[in-house]
PyMOL Python script that loads the backbone (N, CA, C, O; Angstrom):
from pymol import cmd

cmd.read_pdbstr("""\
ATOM      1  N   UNK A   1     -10.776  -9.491 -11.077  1.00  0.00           N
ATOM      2  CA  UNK A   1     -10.579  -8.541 -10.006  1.00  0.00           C
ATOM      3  C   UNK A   1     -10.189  -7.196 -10.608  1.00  0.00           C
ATOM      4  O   UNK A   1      -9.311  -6.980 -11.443  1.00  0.00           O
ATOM      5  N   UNK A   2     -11.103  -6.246  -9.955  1.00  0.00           N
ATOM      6  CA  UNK A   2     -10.375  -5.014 -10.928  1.00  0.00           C
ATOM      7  C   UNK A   2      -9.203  -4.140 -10.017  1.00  0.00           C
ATOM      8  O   UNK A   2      -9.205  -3.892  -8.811  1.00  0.00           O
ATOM      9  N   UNK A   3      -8.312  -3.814 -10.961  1.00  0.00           N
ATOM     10  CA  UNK A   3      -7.093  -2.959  -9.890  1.00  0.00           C
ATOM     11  C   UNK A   3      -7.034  -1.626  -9.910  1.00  0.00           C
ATOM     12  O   UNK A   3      -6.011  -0.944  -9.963  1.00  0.00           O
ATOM     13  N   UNK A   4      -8.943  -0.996  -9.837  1.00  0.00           N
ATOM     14  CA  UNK A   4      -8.989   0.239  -9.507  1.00  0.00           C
ATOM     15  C   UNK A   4      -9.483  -0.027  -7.598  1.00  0.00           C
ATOM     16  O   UNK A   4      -9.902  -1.098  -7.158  1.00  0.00           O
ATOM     17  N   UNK A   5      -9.286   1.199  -6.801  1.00  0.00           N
ATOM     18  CA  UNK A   5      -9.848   1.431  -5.722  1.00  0.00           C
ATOM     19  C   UNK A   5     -10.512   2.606  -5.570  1.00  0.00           C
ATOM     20  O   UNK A   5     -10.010   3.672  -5.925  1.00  0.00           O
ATOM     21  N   UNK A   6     -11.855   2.500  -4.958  1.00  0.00           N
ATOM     22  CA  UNK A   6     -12.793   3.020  -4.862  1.00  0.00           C
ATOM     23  C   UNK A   6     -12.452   4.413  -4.201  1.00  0.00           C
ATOM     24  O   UNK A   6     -12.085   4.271  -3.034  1.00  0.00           O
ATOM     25  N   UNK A   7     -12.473   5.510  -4.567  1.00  0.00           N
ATOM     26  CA  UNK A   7     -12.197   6.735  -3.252  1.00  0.00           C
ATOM     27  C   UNK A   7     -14.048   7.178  -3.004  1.00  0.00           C
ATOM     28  O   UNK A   7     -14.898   7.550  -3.813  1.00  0.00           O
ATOM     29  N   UNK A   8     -14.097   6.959  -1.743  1.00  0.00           N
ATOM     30  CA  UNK A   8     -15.197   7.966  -1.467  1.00  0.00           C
ATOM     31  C   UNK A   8     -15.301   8.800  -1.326  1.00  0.00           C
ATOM     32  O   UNK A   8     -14.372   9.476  -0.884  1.00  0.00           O
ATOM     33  N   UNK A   9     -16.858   9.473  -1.688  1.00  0.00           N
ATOM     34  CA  UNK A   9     -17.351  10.973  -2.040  1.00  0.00           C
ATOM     35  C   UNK A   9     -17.005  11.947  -2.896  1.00  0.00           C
ATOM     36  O   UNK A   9     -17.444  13.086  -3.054  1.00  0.00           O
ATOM     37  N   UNK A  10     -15.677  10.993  -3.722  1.00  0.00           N
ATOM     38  CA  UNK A  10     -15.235  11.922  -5.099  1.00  0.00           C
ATOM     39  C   UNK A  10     -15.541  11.084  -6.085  1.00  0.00           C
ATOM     40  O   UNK A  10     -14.962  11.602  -7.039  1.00  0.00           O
ATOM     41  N   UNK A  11     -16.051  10.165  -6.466  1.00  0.00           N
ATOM     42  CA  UNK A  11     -16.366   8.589  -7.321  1.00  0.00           C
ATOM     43  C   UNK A  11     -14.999   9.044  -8.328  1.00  0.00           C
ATOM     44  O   UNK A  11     -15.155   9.628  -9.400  1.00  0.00           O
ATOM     45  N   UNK A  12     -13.783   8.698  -7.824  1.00  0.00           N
ATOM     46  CA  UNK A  12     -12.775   8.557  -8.278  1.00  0.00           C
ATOM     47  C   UNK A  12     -12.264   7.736  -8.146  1.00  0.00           C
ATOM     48  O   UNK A  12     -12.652   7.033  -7.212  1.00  0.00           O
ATOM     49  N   UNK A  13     -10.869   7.161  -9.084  1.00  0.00           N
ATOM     50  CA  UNK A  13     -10.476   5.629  -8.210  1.00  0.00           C
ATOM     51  C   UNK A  13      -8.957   6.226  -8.713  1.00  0.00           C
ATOM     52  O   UNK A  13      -8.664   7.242  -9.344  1.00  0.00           O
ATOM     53  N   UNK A  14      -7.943   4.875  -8.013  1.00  0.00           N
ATOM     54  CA  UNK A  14      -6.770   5.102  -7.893  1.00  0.00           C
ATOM     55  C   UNK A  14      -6.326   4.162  -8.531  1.00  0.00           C
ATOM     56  O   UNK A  14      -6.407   3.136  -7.855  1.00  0.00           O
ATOM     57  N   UNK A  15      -5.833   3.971  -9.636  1.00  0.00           N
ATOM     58  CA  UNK A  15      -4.831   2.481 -10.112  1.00  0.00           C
ATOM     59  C   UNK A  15      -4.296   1.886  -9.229  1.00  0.00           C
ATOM     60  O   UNK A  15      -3.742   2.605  -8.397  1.00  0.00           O
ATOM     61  N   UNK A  16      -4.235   0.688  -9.058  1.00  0.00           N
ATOM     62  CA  UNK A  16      -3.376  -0.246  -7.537  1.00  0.00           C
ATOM     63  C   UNK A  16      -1.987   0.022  -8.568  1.00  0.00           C
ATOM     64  O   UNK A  16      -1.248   0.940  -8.210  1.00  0.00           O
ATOM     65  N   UNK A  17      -1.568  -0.819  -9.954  1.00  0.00           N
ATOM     66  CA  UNK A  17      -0.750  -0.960  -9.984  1.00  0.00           C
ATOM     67  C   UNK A  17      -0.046   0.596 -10.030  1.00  0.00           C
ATOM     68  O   UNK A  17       1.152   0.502  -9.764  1.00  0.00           O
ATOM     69  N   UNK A  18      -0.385   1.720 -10.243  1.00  0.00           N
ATOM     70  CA  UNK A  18       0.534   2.822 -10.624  1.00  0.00           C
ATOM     71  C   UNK A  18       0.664   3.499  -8.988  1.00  0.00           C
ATOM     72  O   UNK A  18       1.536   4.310  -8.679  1.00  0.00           O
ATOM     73  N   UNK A  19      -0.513   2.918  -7.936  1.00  0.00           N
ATOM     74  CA  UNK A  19      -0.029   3.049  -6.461  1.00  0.00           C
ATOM     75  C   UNK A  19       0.975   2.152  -6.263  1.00  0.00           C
ATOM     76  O   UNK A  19       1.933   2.570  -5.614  1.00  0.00           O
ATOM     77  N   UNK A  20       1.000   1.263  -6.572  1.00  0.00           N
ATOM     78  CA  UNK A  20       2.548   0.489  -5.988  1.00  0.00           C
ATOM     79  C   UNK A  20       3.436   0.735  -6.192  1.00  0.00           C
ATOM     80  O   UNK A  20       4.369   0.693  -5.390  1.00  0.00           O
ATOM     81  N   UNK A  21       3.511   1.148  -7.536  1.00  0.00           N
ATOM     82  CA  UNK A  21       4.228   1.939  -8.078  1.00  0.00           C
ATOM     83  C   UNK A  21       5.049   2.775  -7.500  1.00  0.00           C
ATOM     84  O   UNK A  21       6.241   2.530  -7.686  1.00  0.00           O
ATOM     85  N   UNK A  22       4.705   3.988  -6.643  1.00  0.00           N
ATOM     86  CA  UNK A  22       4.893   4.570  -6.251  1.00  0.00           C
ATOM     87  C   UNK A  22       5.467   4.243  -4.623  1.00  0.00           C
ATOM     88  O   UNK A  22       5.763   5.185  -3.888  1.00  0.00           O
ATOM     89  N   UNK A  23       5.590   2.730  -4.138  1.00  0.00           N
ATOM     90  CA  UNK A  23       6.059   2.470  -3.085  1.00  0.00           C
ATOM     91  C   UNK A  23       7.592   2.279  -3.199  1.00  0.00           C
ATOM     92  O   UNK A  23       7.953   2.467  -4.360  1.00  0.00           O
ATOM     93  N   UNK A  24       8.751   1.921  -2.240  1.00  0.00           N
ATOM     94  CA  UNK A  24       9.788   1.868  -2.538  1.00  0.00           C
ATOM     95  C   UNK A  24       9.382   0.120  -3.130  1.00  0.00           C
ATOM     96  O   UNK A  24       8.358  -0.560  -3.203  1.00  0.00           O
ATOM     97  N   UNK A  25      10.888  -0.068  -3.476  1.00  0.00           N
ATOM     98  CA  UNK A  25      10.786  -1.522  -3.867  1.00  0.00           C
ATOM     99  C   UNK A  25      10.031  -2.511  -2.634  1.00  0.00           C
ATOM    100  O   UNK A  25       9.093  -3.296  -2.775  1.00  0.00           O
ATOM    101  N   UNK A  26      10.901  -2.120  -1.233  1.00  0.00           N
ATOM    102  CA  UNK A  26      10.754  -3.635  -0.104  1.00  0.00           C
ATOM    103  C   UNK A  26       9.023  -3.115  -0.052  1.00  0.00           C
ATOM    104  O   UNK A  26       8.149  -3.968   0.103  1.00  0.00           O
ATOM    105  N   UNK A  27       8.772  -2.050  -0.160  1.00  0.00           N
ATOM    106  CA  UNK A  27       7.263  -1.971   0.511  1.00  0.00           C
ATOM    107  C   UNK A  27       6.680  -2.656  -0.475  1.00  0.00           C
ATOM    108  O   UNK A  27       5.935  -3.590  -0.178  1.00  0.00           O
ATOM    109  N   UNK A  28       6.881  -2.361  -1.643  1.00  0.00           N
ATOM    110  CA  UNK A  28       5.685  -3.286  -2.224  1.00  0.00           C
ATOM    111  C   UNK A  28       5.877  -4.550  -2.541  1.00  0.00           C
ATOM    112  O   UNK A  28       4.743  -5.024  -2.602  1.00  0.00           O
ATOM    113  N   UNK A  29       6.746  -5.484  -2.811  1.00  0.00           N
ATOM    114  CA  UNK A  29       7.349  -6.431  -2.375  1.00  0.00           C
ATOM    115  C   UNK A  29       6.465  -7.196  -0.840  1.00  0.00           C
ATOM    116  O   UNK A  29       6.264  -8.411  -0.822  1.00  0.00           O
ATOM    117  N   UNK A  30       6.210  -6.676  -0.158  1.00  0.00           N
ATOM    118  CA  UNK A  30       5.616  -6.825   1.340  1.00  0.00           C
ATOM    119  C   UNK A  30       4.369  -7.157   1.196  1.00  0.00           C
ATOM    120  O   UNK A  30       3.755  -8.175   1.517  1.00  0.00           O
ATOM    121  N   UNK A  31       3.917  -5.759   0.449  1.00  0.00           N
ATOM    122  CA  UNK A  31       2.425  -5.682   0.259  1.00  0.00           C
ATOM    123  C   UNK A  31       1.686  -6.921  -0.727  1.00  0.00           C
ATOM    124  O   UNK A  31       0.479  -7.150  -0.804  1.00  0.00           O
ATOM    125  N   UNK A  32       3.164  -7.863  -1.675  1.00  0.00           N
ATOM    126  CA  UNK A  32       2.413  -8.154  -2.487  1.00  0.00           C
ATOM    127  C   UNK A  32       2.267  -9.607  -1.699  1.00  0.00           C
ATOM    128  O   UNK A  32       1.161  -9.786  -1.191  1.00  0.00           O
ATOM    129  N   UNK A  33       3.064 -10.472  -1.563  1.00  0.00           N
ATOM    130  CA  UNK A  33       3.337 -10.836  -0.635  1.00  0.00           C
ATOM    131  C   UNK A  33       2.294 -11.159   0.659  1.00  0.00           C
ATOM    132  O   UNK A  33       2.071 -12.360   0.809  1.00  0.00           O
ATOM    133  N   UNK A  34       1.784 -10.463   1.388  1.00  0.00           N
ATOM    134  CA  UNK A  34       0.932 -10.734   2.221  1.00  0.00           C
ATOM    135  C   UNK A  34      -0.343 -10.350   2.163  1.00  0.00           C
ATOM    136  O   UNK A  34      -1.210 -10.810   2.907  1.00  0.00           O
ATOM    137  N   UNK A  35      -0.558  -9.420   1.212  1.00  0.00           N
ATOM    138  CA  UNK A  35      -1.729  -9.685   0.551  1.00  0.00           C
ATOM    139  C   UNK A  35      -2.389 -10.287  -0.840  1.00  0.00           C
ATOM    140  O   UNK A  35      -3.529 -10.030  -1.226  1.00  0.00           O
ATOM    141  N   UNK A  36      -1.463 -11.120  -1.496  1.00  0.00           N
ATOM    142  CA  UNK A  36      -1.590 -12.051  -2.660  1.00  0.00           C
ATOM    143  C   UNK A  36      -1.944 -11.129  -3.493  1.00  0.00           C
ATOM    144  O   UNK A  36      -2.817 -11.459  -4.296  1.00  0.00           O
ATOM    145  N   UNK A  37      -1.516 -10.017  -3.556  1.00  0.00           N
ATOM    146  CA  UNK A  37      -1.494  -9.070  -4.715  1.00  0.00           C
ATOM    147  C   UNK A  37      -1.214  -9.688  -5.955  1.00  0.00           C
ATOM    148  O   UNK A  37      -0.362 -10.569  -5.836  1.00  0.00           O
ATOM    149  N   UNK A  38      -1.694  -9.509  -7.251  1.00  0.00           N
ATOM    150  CA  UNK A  38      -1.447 -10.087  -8.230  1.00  0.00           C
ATOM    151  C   UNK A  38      -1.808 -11.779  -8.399  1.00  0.00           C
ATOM    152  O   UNK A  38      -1.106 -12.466  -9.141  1.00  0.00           O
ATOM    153  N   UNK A  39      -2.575 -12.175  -7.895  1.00  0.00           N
ATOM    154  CA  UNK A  39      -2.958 -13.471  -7.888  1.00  0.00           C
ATOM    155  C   UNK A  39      -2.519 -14.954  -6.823  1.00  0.00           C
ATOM    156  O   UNK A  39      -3.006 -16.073  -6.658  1.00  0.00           O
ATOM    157  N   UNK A  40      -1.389 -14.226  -6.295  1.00  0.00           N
ATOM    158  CA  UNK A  40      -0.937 -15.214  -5.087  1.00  0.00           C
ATOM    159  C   UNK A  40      -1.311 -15.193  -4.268  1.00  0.00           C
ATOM    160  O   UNK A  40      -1.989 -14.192  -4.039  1.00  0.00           O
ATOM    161  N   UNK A  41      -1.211 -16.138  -3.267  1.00  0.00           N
ATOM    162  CA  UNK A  41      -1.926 -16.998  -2.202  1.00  0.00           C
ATOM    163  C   UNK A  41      -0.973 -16.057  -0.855  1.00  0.00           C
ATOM    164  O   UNK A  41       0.241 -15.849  -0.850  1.00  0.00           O
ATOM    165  N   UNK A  42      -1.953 -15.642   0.148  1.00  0.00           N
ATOM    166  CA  UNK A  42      -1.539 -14.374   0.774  1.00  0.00           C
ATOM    167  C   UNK A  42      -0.980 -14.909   2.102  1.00  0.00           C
ATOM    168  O   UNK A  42      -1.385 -15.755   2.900  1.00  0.00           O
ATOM    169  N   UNK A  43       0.165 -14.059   2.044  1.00  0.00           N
ATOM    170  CA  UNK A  43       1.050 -14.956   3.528  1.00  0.00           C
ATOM    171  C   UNK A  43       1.166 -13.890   4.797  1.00  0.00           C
ATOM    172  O   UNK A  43       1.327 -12.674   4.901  1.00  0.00           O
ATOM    173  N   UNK A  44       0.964 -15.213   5.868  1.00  0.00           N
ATOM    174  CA  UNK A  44       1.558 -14.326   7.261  1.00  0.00           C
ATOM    175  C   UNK A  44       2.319 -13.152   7.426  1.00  0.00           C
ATOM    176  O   UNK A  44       2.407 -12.650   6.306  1.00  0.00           O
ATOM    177  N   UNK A  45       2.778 -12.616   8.064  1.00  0.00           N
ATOM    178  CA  UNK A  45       4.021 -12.247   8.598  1.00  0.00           C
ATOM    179  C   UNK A  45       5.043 -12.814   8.511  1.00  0.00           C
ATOM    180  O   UNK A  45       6.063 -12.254   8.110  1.00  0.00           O
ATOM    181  N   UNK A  46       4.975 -14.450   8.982  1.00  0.00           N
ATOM    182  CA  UNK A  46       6.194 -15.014   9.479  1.00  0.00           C
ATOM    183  C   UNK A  46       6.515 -15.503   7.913  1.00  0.00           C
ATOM    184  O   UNK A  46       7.665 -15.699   7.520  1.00  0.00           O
ATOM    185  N   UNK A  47       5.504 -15.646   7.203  1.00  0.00           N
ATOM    186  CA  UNK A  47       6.165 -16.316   5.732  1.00  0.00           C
ATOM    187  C   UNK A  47       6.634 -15.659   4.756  1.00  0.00           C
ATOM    188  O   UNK A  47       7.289 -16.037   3.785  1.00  0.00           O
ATOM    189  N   UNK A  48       6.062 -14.090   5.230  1.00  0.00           N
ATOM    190  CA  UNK A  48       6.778 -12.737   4.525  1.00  0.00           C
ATOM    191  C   UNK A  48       8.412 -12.592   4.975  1.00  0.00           C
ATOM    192  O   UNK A  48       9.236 -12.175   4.161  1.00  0.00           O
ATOM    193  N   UNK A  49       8.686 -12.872   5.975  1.00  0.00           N
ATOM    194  CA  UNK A  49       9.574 -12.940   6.295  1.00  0.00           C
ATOM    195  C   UNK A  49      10.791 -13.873   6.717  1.00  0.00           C
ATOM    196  O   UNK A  49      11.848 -13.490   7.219  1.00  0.00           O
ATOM    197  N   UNK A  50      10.335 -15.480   6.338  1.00  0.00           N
ATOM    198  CA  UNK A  50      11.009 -16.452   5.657  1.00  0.00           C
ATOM    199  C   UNK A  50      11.590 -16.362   4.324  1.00  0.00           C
ATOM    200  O   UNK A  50      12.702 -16.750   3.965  1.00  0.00           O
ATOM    201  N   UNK A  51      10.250 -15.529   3.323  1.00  0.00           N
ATOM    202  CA  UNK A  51      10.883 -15.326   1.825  1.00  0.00           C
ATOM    203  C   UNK A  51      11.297 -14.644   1.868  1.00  0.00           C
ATOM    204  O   UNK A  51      12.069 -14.700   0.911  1.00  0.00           O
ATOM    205  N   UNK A  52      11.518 -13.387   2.587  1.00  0.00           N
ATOM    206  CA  UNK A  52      12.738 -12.803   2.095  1.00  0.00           C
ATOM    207  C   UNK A  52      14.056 -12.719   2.832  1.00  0.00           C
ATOM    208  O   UNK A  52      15.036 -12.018   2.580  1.00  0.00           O
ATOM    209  N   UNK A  53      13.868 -13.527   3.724  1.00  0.00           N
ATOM    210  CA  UNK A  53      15.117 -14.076   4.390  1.00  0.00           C
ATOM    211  C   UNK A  53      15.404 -13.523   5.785  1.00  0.00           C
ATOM    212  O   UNK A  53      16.371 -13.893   6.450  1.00  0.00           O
ATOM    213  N   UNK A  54      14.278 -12.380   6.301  1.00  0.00           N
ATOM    214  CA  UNK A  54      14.769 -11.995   7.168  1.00  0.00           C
ATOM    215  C   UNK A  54      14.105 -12.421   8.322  1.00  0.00           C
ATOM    216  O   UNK A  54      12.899 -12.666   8.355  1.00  0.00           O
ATOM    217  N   UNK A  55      15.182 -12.551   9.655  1.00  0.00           N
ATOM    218  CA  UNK A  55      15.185 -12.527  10.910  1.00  0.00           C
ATOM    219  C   UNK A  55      13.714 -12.508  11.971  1.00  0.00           C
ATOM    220  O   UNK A  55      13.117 -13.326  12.671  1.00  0.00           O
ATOM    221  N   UNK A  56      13.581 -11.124  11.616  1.00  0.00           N
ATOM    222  CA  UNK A  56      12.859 -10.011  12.565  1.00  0.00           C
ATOM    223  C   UNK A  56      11.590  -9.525  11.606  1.00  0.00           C
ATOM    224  O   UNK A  56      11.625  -8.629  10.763  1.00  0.00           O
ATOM    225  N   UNK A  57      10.119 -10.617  12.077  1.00  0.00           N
ATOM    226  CA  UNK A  57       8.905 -10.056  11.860  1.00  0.00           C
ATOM    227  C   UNK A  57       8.735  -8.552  11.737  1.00  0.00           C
ATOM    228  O   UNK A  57       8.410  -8.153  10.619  1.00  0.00           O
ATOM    229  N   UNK A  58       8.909  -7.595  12.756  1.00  0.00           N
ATOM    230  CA  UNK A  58       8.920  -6.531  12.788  1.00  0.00           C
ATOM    231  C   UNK A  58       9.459  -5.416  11.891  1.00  0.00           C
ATOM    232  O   UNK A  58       9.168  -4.220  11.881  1.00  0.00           O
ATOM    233  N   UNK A  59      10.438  -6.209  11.035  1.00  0.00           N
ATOM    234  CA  UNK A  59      10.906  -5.654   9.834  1.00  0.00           C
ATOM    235  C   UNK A  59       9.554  -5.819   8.397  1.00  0.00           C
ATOM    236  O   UNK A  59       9.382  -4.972   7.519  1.00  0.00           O
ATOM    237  N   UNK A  60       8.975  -6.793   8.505  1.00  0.00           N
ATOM    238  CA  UNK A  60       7.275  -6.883   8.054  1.00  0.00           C
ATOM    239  C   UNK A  60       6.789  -5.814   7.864  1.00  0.00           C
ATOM    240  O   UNK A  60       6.662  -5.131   6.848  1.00  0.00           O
ATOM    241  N   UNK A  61       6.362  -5.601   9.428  1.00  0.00           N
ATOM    242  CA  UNK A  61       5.084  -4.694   9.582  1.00  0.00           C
ATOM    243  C   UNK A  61       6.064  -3.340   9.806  1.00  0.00           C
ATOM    244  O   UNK A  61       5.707  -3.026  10.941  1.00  0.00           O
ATOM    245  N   UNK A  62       6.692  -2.726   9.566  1.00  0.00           N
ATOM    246  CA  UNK A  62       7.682  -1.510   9.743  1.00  0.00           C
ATOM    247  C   UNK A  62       7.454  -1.234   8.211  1.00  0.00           C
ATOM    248  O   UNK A  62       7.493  -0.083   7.774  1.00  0.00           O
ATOM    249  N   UNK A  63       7.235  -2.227   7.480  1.00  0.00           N
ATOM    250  CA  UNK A  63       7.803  -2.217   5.512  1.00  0.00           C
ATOM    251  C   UNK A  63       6.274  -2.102   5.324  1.00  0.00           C
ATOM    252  O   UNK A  63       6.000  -1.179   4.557  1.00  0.00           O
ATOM    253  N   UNK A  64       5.289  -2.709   5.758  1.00  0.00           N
ATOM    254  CA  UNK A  64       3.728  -2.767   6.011  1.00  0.00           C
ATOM    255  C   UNK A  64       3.251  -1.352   5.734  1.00  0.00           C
ATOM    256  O   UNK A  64       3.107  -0.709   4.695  1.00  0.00           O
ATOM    257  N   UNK A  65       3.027  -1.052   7.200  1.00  0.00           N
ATOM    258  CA  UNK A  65       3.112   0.370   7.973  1.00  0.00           C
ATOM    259  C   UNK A  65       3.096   1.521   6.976  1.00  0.00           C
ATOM    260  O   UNK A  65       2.166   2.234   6.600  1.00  0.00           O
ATOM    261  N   UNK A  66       4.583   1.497   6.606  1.00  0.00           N
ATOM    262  CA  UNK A  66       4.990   2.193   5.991  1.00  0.00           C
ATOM    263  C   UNK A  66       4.476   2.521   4.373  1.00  0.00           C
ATOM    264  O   UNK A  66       4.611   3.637   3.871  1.00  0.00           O
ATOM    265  N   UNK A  67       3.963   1.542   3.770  1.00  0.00           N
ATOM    266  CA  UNK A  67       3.334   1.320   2.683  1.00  0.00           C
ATOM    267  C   UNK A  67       1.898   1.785   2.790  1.00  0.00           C
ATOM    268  O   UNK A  67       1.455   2.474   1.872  1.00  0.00           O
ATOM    269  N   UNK A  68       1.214   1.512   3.702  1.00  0.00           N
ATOM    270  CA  UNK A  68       0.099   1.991   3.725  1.00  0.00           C
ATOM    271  C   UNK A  68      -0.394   3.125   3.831  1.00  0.00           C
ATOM    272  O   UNK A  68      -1.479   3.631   3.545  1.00  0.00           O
ATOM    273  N   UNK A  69       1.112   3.671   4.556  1.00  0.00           N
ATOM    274  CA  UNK A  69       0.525   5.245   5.144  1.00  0.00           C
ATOM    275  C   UNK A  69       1.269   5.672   3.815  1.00  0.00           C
ATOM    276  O   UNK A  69       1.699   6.803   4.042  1.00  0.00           O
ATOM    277  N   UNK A  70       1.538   5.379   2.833  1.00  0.00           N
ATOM    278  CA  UNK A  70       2.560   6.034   1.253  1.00  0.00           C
ATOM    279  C   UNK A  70       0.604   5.638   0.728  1.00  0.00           C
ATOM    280  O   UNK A  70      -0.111   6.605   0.466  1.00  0.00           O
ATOM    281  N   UNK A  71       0.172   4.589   0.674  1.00  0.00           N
ATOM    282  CA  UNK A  71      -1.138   4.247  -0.048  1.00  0.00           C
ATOM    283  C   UNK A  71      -1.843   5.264   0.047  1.00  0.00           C
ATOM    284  O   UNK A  71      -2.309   5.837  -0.938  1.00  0.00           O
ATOM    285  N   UNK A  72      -2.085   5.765   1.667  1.00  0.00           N
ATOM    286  CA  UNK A  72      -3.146   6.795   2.203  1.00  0.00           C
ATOM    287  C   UNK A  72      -3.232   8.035   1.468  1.00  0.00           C
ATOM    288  O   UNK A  72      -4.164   8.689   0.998  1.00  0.00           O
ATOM    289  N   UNK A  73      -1.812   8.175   1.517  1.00  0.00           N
ATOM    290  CA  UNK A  73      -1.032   9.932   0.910  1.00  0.00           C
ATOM    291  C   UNK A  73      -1.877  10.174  -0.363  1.00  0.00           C
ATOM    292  O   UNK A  73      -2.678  11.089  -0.554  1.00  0.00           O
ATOM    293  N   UNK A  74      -1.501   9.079  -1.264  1.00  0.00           N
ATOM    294  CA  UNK A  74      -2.066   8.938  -2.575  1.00  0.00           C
ATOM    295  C   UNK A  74      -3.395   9.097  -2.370  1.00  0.00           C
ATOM    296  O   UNK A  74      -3.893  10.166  -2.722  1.00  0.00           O
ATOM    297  N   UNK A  75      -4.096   8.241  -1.864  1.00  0.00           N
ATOM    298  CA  UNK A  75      -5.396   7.983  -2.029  1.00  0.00           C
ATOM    299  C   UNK A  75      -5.902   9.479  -2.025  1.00  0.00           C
ATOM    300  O   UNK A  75      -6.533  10.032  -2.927  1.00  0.00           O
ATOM    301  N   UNK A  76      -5.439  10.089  -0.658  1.00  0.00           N
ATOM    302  CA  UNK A  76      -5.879  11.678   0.100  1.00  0.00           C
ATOM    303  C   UNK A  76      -5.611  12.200  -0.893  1.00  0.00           C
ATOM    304  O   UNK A  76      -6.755  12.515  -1.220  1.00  0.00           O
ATOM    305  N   UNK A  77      -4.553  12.826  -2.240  1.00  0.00           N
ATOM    306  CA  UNK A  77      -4.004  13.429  -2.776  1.00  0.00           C
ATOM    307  C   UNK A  77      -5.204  13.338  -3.916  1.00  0.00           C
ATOM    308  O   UNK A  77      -6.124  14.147  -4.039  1.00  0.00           O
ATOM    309  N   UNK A  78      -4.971  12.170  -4.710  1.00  0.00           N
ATOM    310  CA  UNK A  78      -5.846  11.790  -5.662  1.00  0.00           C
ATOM    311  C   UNK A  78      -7.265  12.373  -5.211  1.00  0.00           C
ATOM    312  O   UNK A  78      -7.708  13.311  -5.873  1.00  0.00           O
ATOM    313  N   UNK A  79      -7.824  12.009  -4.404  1.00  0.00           N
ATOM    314  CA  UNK A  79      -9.398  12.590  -4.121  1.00  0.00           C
ATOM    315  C   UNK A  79      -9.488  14.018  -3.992  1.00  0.00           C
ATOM    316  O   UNK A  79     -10.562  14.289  -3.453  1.00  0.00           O
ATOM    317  N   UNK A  80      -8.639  15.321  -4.327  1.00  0.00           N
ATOM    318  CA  UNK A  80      -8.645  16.192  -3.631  1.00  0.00           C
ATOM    319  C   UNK A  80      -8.691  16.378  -2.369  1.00  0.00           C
ATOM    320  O   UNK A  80      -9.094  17.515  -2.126  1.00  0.00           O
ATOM    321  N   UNK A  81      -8.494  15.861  -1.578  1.00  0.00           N
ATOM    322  CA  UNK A  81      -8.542  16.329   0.095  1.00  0.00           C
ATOM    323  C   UNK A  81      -7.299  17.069   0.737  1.00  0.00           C
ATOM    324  O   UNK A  81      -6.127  16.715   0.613  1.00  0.00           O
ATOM    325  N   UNK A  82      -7.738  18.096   1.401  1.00  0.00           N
ATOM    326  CA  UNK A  82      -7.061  19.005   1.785  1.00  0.00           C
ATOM    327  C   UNK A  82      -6.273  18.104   2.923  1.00  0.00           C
ATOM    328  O   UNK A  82      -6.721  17.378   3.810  1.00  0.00           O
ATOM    329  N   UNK A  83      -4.847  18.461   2.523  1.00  0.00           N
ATOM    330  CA  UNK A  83      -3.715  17.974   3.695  1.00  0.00           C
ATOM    331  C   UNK A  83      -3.167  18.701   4.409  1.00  0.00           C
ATOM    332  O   UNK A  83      -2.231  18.307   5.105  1.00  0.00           O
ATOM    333  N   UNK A  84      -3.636  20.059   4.429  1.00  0.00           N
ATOM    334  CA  UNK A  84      -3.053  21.096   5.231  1.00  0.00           C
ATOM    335  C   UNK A  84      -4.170  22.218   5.296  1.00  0.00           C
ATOM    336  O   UNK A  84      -5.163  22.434   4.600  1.00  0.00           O
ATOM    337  N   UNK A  85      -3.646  22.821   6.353  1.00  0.00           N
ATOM    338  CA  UNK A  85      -4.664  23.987   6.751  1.00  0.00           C
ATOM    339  C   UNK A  85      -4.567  25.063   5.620  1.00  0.00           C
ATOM    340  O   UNK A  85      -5.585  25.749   5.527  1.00  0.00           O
ATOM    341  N   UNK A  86      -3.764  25.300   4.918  1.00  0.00           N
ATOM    342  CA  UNK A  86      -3.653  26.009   3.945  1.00  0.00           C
ATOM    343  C   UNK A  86      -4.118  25.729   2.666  1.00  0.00           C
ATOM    344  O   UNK A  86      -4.348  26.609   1.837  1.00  0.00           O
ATOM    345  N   UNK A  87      -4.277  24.440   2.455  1.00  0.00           N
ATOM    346  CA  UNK A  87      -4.787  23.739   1.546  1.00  0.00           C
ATOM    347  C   UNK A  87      -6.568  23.861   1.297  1.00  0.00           C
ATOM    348  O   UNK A  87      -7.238  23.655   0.285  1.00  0.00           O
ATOM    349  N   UNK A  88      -6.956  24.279   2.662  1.00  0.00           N
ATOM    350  CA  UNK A  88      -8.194  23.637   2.865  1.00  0.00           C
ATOM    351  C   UNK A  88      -8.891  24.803   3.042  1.00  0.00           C
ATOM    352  O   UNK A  88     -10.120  24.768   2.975  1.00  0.00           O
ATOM    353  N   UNK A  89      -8.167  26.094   3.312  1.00  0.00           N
ATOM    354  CA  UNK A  89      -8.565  27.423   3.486  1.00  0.00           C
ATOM    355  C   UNK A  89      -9.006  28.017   1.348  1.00  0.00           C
ATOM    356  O   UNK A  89      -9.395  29.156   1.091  1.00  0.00           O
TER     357      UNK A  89
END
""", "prot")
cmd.dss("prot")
cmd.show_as("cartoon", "prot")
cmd.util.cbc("prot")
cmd.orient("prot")
């Protein structure tokens, strides 16, 4: 499996591991976790949140969420794409 990701229309890619990197600890922890990042077998919600002990699913997808839209930033950043009107002028 390779742990580059594809950006379109710039044929650039993004390292996964130096994007995770860049997440706080619980986010990527989450991410790895329910999507078997690194070779493990990819869990629910509810089993993301058995292992790490907590309560409230919603603490999941809040840690989820949050990771993805930190993924996006990167991704947008890395490809050159303008994130602001000033940027893009």
């Amino acid at each position: 499996m390779s742990n580059l990701i594809p950006l379109p229309d710039h044929h650039r890619t993004l390292d996964l591991r130096q994007a995770l990197n860049e997440l706080e600890d619980d986010q990527r922890a989450v991410l790895v976790a329910r999507w078997g990042i690194h070779g493990g077998e990819p869990l629910s919600d509810d089993e993301v949140a058995e292992k790490f002990g907590w309560d409230d699913i919603e603490w999941v997808w809040a840690l989820h969420d949050k990771a993805l839209q930190t993924l996006g930033y990167l991704w947008l950043t890395e490809s050159g794409f303008p994130l602001s009107a000033t940027e893009a002028a």
